[in-house]
N, C-alpha and C positions, 0 to 999 in steps of 0.2 A: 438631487441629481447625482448620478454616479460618477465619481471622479477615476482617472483610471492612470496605473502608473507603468512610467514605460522601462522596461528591465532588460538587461544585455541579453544578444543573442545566445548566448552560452547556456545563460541559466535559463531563457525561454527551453532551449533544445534540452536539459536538464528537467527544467517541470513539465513538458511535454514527453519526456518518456516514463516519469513518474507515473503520469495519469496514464498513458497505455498501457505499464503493468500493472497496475493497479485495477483495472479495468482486467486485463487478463486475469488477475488471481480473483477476482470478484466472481468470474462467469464458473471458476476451475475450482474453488473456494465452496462456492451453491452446490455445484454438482456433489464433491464430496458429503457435505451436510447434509445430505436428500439421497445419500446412495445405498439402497438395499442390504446392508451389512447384516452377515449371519451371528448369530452369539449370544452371549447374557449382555444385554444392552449396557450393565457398569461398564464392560468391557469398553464400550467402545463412545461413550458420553462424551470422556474430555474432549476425543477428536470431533466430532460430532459440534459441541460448543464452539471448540477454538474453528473449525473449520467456518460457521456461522460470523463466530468474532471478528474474523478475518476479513469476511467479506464485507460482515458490515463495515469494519475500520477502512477496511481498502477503497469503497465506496464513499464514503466520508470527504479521505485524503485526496484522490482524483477531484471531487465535487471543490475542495479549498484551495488545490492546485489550478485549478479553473481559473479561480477568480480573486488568484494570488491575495487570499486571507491572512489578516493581522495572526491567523493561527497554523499558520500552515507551517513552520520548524518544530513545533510542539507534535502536531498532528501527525507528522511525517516521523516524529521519532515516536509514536504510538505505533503510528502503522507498523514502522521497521519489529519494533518487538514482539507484538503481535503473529507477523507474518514467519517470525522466525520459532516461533512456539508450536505454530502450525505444522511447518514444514518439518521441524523435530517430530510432532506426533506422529504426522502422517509417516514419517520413516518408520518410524515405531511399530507404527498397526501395520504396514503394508506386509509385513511378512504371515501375520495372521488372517490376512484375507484373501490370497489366495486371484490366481486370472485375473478378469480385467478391473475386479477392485481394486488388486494390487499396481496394478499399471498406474490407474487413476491416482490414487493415492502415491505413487511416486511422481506422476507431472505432477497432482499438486505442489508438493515437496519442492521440487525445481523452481514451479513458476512463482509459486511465494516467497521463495528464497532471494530469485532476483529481485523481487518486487521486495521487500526489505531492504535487500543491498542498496537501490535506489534511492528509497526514501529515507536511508539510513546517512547517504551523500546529502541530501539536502537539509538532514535536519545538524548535522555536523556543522553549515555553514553559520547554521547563529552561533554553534557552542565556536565558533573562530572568532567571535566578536561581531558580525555579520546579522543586522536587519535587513530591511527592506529600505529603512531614509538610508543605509550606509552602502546600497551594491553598485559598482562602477556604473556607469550608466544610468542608473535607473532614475526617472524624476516622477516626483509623486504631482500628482496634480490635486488631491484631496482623498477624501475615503471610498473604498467601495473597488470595482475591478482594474485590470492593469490590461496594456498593450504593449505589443512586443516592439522594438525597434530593429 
């Protein structure tokens, strides 16, 4: 049976906007990955990858933010690096591609950047000394999802 643990309004409103950018740079992340780029293809792999990486890690961290996992400060400081390697490429390429690749490739830039920032805040909270048995509020009731108070 799922046990579910109940965590401060703070940090509910904190992994709840996680998971919205996360979810943002997931959909903005695809597009990039999947986007018509003109060139010799070395050119433009790493973005291509990390933009993939991205999404998948982004994907991941929203799905463990859910359901506040034993892995979710590890997760969330993947995501943050991830999303910020991205966002460096995409700065990168955006000047060689030119219209609305370039546009694209600069919202990626931004909305991964937030989305790092974010999950870059939560995953700071364990390196504070900071679990899940130790957050003000929170009471575990066993393993498995959490509920917000």
């Amino acid at each position: 049976m799922p046990t579910t643990r109940t965590i401060p309004p703070e940090m509910q409103r904190q992994l709840d906007e996680v998971i919205r950018l996360c979810l943002d740079s997931v959909t903005i992340a695809e597009k990039c990955g999947s986007a018509p780029l003109h060139g010799e293809a070395e050119q433009w792999a790493r973005l291509l990858n990390l933009c993939r990486d991205c999404a998948d890690t982004c994907t991941c961290g929203a799905r463990l933010c859910c359901h506040g996992s034993d892995f979710l400060f590890q997760t969330t400081a993947v995501c943050a690096e991830v999303c910020e390697a991205c966002a460096q490429e995409c700065e990168k390429m955006a000047p060689h591609a030119g219209g609305e690749i370039a546009s694209l490739l600069r919202k990626c830039a931004e909305t991964v950047r937030r989305c790092g920032d974010s999950c870059r805040r939560i995953a700071r909270l364990q390196g504070d000394g900071h679990a899940w048995t130790d957050l003000p509020g929170k009471k575990e009731t066993g393993k498995g999802g959490f509920t917000s108070v």
